[in-house]
C-alpha positions as CSV (number, residue, x, y, z in Angstrom):
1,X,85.1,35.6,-60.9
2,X,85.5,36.2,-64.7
3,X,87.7,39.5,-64.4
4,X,89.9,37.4,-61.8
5,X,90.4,35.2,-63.9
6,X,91.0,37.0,-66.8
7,X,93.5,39.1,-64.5
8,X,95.5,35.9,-63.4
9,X,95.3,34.8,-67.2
10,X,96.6,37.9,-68.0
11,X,99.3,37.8,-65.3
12,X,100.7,33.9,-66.5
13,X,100.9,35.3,-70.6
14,X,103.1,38.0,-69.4
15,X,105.6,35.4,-67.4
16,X,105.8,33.6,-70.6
17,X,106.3,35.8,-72.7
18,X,108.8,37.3,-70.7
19,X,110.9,34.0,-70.4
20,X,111.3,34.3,-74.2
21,X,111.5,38.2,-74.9
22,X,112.4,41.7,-72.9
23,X,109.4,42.4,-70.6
24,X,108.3,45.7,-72.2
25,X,107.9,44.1,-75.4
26,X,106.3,41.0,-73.5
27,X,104.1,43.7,-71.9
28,X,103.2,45.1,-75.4
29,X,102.4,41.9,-77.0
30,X,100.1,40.9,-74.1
31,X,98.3,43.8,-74.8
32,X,97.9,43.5,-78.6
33,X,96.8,39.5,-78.3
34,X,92.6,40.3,-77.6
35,X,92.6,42.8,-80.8
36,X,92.6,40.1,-83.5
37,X,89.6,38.7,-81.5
38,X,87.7,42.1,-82.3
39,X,88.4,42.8,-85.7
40,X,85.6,40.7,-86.8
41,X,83.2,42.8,-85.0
């Protein structure tokens, strides 16, 4: 249930980032957003 939802979370950050920029740098962004979330560790 937790990587489903993390997939469909995932999934609606992409579409909103895409209404606002080009989907490959929408695409890149989603993937940068969890490293901030690491760097204290």
């Amino acid at each position: 249930m937790m990587i489903e939802n993390m997939i469909w979370g995932g999934i609606l950050v992409m579409l909103m980032l895409a209404l606002f920029l080009r989907i490959r740098l929408a695409f890149w962004v989603m993937m940068g957003l969890p490293c901030p979330s690491w760097a204290p560790f």
